[in-house]
DODREN-542755 format. One record per residue: residue in one letter; y, z, x of N, C-alpha, C in turn; chain; residue number from 0. Coordinates in steps of 0.1 Angstrom, whole numbers. Layout:
! residues N
<lumlum A&n.v Y&n.w Z&n.u X&ca.v Y&ca.w Z&ca.u X&c.v Y&c.w Z&c.u X&pase A&marfi NUM>
...
! end
This chain:
! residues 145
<lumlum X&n.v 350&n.w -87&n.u 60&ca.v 357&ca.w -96&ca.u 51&c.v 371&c.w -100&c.u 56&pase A&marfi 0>
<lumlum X&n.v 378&n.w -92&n.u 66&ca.v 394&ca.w -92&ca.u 62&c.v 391&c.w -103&c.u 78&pase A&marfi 1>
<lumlum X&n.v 382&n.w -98&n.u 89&ca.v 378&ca.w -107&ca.u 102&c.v 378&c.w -128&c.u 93&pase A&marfi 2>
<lumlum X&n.v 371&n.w -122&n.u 81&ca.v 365&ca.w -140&ca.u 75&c.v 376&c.w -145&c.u 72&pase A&marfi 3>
<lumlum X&n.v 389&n.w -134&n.u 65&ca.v 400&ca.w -144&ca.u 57&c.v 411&c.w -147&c.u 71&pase A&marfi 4>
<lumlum X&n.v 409&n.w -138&n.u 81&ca.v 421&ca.w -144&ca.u 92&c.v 413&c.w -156&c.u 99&pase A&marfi 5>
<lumlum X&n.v 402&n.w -158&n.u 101&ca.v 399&ca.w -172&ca.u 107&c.v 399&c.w -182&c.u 96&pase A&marfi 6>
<lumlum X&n.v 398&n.w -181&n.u 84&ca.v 405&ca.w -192&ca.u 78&c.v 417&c.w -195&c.u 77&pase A&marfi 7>
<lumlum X&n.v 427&n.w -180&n.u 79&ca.v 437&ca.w -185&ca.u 73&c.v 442&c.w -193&c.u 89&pase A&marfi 8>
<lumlum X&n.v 438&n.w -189&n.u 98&ca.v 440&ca.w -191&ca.u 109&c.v 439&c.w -208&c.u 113&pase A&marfi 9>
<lumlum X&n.v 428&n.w -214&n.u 110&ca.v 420&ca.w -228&ca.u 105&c.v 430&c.w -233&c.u 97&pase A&marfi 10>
<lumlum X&n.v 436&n.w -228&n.u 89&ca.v 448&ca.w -237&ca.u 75&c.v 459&c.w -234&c.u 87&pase A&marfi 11>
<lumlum X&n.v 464&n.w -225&n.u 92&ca.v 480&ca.w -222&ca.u 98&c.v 479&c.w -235&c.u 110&pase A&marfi 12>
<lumlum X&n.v 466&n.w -239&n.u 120&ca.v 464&ca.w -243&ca.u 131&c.v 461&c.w -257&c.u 121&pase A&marfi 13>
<lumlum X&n.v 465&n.w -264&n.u 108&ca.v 465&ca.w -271&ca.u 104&c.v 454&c.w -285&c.u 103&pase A&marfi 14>
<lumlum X&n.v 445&n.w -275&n.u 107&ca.v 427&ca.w -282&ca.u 105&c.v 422&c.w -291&c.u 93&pase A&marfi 15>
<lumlum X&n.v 419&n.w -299&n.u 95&ca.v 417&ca.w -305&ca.u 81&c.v 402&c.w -303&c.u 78&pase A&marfi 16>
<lumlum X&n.v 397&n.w -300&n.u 63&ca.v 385&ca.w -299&ca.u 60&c.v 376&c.w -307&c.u 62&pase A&marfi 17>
<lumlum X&n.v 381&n.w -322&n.u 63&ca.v 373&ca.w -334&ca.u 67&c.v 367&c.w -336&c.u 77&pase A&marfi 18>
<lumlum X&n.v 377&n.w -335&n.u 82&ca.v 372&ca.w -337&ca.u 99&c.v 361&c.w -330&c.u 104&pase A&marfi 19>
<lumlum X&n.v 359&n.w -338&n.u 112&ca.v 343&ca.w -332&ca.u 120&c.v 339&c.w -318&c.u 125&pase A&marfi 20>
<lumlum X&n.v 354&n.w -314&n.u 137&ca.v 354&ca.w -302&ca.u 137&c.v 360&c.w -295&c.u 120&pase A&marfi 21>
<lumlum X&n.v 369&n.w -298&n.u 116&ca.v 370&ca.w -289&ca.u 109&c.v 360&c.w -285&c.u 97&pase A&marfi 22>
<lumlum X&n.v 348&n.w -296&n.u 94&ca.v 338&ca.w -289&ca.u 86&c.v 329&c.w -283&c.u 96&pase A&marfi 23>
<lumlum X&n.v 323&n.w -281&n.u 110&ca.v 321&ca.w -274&ca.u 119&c.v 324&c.w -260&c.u 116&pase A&marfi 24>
<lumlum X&n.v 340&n.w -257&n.u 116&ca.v 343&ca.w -245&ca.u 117&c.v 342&c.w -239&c.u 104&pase A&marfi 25>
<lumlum X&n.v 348&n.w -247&n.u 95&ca.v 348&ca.w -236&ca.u 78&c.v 335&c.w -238&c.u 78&pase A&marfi 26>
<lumlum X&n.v 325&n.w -247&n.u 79&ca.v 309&ca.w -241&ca.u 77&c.v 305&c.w -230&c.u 88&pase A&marfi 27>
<lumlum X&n.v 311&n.w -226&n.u 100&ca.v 307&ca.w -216&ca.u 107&c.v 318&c.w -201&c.u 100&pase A&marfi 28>
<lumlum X&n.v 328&n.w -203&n.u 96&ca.v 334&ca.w -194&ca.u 87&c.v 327&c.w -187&c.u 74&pase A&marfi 29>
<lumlum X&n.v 321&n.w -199&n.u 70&ca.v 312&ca.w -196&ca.u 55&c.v 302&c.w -187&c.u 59&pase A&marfi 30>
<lumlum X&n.v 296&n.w -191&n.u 68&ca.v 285&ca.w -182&ca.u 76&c.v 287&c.w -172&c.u 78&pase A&marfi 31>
<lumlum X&n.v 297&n.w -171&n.u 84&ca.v 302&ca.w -154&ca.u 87&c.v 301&c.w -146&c.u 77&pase A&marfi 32>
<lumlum X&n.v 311&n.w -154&n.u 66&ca.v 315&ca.w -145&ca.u 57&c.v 301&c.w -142&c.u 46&pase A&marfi 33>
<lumlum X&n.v 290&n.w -151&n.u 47&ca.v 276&ca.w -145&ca.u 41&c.v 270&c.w -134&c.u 52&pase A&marfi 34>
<lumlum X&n.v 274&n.w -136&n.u 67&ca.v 266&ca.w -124&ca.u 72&c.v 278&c.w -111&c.u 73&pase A&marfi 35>
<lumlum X&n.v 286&n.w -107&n.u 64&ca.v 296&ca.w -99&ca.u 68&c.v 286&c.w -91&c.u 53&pase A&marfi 36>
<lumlum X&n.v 292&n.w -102&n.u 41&ca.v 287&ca.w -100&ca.u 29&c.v 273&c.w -94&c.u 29&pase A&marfi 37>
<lumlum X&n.v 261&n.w -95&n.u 36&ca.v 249&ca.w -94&ca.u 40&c.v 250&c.w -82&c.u 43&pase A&marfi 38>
<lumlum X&n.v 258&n.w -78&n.u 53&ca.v 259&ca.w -67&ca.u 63&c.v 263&c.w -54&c.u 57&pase A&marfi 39>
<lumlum X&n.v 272&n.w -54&n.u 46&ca.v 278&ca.w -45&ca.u 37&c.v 266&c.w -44&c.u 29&pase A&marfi 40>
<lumlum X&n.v 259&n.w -50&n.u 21&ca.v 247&ca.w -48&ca.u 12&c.v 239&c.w -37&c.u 19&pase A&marfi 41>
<lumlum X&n.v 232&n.w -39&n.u 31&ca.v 225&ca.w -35&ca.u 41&c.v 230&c.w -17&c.u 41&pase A&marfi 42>
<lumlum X&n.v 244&n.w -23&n.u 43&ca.v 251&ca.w -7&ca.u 47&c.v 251&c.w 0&c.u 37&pase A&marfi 43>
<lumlum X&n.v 253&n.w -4&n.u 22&ca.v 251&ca.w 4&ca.u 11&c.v 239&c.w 10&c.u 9&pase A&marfi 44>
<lumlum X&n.v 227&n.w -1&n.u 13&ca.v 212&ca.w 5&ca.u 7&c.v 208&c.w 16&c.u 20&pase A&marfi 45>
<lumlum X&n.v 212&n.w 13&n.u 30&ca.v 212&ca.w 27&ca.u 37&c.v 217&c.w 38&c.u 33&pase A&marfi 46>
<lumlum X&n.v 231&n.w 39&n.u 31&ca.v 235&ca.w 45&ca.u 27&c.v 230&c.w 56&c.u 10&pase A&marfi 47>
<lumlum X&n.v 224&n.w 45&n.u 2&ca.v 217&ca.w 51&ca.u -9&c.v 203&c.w 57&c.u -4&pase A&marfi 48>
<lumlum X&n.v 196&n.w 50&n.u 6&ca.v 184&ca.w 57&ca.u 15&c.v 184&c.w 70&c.u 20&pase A&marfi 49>
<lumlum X&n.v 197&n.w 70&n.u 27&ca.v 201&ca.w 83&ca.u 33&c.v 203&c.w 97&c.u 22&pase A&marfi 50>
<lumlum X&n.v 209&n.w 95&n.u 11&ca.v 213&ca.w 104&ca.u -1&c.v 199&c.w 107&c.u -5&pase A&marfi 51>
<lumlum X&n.v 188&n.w 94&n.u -7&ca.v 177&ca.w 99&ca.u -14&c.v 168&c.w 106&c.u -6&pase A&marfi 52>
<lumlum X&n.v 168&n.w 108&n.u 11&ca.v 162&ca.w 109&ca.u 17&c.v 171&c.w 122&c.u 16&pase A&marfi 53>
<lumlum X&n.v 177&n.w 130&n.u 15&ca.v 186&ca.w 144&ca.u 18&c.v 183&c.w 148&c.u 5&pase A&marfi 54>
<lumlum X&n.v 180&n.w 144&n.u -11&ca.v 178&ca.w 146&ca.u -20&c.v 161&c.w 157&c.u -18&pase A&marfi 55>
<lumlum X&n.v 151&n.w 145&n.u -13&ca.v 138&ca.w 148&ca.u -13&c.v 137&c.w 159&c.u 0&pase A&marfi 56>
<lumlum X&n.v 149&n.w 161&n.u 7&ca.v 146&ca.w 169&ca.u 21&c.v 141&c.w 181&c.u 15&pase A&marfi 57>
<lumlum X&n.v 160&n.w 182&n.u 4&ca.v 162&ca.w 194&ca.u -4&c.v 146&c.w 196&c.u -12&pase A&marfi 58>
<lumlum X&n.v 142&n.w 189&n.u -21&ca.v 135&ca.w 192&ca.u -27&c.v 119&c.w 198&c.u -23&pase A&marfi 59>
<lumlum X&n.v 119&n.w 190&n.u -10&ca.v 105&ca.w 194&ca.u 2&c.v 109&c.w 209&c.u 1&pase A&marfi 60>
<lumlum X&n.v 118&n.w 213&n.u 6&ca.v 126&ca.w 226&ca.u 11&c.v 119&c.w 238&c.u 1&pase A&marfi 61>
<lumlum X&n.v 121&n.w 233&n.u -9&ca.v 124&ca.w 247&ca.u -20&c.v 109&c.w 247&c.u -23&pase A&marfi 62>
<lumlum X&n.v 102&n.w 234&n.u -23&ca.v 86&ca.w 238&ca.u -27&c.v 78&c.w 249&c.u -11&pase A&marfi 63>
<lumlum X&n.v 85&n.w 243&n.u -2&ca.v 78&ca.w 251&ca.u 5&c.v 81&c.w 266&c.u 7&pase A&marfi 64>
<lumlum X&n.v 96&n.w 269&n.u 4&ca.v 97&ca.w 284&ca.u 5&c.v 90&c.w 286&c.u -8&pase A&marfi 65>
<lumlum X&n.v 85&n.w 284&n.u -22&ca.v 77&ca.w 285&ca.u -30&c.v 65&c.w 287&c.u -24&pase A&marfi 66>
<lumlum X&n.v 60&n.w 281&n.u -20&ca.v 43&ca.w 278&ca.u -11&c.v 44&c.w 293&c.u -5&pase A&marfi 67>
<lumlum X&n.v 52&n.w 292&n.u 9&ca.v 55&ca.w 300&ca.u 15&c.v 57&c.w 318&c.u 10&pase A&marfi 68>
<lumlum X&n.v 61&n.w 320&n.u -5&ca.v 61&ca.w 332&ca.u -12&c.v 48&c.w 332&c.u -9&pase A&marfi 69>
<lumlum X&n.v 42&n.w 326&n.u -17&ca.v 25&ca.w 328&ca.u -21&c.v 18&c.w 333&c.u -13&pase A&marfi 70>
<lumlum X&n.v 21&n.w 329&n.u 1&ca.v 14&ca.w 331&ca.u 10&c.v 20&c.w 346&c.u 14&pase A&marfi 71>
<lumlum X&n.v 23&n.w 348&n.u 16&ca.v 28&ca.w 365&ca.u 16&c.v 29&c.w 372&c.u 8&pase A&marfi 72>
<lumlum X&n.v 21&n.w 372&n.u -5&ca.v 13&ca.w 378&ca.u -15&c.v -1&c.w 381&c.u -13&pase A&marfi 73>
<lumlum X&n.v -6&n.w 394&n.u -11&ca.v -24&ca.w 392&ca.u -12&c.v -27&c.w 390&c.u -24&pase A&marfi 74>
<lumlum X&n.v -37&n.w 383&n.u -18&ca.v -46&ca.w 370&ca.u -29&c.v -52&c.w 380&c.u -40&pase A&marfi 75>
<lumlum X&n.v -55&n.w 376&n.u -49&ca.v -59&ca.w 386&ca.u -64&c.v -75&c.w 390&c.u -57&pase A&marfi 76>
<lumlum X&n.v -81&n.w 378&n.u -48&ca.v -94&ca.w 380&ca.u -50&c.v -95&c.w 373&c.u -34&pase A&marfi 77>
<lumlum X&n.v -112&n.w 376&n.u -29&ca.v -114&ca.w 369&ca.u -19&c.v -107&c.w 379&c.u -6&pase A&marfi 78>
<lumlum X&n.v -105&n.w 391&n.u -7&ca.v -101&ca.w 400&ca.u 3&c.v -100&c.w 413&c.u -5&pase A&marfi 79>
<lumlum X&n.v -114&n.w 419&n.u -3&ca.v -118&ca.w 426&ca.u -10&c.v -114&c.w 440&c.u -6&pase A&marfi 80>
<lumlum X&n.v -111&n.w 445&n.u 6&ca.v -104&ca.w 451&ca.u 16&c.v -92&c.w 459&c.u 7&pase A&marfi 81>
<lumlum X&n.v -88&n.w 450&n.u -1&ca.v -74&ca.w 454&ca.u -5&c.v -72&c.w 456&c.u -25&pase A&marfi 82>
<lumlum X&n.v -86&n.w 448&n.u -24&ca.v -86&ca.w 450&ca.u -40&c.v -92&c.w 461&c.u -45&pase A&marfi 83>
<lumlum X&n.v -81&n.w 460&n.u -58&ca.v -94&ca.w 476&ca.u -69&c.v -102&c.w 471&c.u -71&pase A&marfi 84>
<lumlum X&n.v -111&n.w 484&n.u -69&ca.v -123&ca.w 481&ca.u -77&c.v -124&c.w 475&c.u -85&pase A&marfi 85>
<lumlum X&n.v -122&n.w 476&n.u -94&ca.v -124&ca.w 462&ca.u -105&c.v -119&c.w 453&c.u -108&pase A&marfi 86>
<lumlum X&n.v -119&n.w 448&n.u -95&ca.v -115&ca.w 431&ca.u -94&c.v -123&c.w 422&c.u -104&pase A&marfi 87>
<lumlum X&n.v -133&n.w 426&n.u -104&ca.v -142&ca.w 413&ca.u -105&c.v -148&c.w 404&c.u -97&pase A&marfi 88>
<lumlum X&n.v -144&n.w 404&n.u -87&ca.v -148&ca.w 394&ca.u -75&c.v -157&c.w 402&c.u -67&pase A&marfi 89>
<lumlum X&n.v -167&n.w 393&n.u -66&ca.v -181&ca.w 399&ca.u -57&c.v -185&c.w 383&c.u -50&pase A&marfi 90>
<lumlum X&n.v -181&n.w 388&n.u -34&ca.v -179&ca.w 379&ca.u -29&c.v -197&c.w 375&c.u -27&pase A&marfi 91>
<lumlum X&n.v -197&n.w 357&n.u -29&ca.v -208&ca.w 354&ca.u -22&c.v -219&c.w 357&c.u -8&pase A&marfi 92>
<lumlum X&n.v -225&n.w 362&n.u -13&ca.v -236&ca.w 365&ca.u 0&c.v -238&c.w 351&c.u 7&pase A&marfi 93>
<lumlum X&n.v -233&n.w 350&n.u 19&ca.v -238&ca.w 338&ca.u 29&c.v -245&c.w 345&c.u 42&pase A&marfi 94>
<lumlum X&n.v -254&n.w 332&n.u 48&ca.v -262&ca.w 332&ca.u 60&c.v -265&c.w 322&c.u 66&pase A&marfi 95>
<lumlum X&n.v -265&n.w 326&n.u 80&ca.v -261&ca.w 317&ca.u 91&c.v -278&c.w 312&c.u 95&pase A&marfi 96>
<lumlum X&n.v -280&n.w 299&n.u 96&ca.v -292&ca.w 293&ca.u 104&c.v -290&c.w 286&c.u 110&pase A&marfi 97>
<lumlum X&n.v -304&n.w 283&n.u 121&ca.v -301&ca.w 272&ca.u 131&c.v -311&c.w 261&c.u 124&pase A&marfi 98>
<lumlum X&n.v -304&n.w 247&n.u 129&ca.v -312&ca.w 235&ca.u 129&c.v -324&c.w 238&c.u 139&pase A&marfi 99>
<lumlum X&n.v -331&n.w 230&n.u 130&ca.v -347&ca.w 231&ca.u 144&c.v -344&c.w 217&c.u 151&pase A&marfi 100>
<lumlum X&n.v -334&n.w 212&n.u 142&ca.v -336&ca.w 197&ca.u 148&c.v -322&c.w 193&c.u 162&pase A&marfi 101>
<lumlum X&n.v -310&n.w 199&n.u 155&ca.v -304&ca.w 195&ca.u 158&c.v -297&c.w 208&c.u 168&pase A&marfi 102>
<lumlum X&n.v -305&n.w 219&n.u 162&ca.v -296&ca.w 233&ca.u 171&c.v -279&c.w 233&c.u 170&pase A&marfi 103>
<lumlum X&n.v -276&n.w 231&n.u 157&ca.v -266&ca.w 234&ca.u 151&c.v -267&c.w 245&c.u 143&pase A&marfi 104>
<lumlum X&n.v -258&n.w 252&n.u 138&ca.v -255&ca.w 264&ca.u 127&c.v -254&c.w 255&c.u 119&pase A&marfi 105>
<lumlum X&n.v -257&n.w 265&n.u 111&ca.v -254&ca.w 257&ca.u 93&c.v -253&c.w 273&c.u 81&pase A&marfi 106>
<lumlum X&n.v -238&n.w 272&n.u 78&ca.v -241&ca.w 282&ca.u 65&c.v -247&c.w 277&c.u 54&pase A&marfi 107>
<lumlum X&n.v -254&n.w 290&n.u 45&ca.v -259&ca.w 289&ca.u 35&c.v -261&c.w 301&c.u 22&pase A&marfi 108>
<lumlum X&n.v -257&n.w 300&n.u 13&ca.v -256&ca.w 307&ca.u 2&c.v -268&c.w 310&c.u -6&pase A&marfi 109>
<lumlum X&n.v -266&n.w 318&n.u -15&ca.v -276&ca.w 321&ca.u -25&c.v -282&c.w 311&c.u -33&pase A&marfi 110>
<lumlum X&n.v -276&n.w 303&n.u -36&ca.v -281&ca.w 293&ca.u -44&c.v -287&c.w 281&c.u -35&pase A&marfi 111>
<lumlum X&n.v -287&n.w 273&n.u -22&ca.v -288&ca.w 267&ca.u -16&c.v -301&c.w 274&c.u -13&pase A&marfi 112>
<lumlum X&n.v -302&n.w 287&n.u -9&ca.v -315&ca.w 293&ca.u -4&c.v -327&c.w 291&c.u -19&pase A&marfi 113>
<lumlum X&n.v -319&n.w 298&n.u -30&ca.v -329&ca.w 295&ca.u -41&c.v -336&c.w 281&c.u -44&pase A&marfi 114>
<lumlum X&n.v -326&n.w 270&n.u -41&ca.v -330&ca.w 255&ca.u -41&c.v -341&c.w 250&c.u -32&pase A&marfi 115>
<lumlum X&n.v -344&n.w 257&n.u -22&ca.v -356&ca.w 259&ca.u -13&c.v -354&c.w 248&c.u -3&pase A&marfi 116>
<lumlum X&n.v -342&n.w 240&n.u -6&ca.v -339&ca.w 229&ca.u 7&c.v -331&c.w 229&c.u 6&pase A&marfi 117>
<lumlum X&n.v -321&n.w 219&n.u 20&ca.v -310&ca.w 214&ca.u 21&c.v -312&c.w 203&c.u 33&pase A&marfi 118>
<lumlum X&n.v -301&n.w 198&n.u 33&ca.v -304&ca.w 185&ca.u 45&c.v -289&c.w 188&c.u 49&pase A&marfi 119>
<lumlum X&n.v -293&n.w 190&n.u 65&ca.v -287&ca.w 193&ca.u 74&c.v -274&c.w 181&c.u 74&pase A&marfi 120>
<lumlum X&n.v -256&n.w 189&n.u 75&ca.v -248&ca.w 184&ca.u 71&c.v -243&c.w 177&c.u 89&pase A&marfi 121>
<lumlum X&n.v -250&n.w 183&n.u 94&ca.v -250&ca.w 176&ca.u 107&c.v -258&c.w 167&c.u 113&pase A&marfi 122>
<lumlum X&n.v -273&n.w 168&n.u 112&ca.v -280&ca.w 158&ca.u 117&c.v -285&c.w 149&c.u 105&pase A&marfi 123>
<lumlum X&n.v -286&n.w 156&n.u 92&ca.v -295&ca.w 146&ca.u 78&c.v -306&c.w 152&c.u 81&pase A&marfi 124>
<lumlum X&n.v -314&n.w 159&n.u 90&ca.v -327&ca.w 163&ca.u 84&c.v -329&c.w 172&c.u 75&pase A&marfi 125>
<lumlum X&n.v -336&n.w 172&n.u 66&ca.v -343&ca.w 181&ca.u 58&c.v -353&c.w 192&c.u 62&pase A&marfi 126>
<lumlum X&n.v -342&n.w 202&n.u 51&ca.v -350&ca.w 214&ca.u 56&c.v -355&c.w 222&c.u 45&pase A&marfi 127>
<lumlum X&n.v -364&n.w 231&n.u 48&ca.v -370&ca.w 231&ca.u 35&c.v -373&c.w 253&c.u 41&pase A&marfi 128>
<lumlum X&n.v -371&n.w 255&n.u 29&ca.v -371&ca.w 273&ca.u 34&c.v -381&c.w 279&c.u 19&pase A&marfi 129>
<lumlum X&n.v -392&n.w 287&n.u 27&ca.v -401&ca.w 290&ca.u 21&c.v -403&c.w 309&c.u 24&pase A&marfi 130>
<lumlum X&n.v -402&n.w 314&n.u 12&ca.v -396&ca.w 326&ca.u 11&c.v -416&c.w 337&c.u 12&pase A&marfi 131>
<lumlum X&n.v -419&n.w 331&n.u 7&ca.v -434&ca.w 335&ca.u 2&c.v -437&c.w 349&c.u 13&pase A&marfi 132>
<lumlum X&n.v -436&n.w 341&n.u 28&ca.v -442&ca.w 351&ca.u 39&c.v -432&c.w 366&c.u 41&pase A&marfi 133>
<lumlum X&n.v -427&n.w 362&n.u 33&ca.v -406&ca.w 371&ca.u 32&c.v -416&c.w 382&c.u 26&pase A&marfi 134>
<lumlum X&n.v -414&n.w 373&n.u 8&ca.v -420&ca.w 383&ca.u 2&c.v -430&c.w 396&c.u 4&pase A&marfi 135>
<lumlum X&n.v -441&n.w 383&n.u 6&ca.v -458&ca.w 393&ca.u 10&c.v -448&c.w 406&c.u 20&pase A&marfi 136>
<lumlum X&n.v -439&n.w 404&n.u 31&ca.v -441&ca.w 411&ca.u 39&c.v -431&c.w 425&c.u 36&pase A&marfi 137>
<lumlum X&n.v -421&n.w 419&n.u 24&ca.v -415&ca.w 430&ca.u 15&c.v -421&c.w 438&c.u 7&pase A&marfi 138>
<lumlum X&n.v -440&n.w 431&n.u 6&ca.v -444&ca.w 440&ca.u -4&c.v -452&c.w 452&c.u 5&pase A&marfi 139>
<lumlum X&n.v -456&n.w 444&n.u 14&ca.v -466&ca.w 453&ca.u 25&c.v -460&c.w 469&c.u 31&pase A&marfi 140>
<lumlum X&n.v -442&n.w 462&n.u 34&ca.v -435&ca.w 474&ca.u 38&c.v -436&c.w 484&c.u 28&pase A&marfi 141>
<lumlum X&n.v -433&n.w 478&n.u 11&ca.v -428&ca.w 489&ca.u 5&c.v -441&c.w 497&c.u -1&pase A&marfi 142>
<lumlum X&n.v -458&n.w 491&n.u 1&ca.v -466&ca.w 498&ca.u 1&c.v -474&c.w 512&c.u 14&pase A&marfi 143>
<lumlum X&n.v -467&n.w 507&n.u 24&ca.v -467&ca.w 516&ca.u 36&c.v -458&c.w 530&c.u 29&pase A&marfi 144>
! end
């Protein structure tokens, strides 16, 4: 601002007339300035408010993650069974590993997936279909031997 008021005053001292050709030339190139000076300070404020809110949220990231960060150096109530009492309550899921016929991928699978008697393969889409029967018969044969 103080650069905009010495070239006008500068224009009035060098006894410029407003009329004249150059001199509306110059006070309209003066005016200009003084909207990109004006401009320029706006700019520098909202950065400036950018910057605080951006140091606000740094802070705030900060504290959630040393929070996060506790948790994680707590063992877990459940799901690491190693460490829990007995009576947790947690009885971890029985999983089992198979191969695709199709695709010769692994694929886990759980108790209930297996009771469901299919699944379709999360890798290729084929369908698979698990038939327990010859399991059984042969769990019955053992346990009559």
């Amino acid at each position: 601002m103080d650069s905009t008021a010495y070239l006008k005053g500068l224009l009035a001292g060098l006894d410029i007339d407003k009329n004249s050709k150059e001199g509306k030339v110059l006070y309209a190139i003066c005016d200009a300035f003084d909207e990109l000076v004006k401009r320029d300070q706006e700019l520098e404020d909202r950065v400036a408010e950018l910057e605080e809110l951006c140091d606000t949220l740094d802070e705030d990231l900060g504290e959630i993650e040393e929070i996060l960060l506790e948790d994680e150096d707590e063992d877990p109530p459940y799901g690491d069974c190693e460490n829990c009492p007995e009576d947790c309550g947690f009885e971890e899921d029985e999983q089992y590993e198979t191969q695709c016929p199709t695709c010769g991928k692994n694929i886990l699978l759980d108790e209930e997936m297996l009771e469901e008697g299919e699944i379709i393969c999360p890798n290729c889409g084929e369908e698979l279909t698990f038939d327990f029967n010859d399991l059984e018969a042969l769990a019955e044969d053992d346990a009559e031997e």
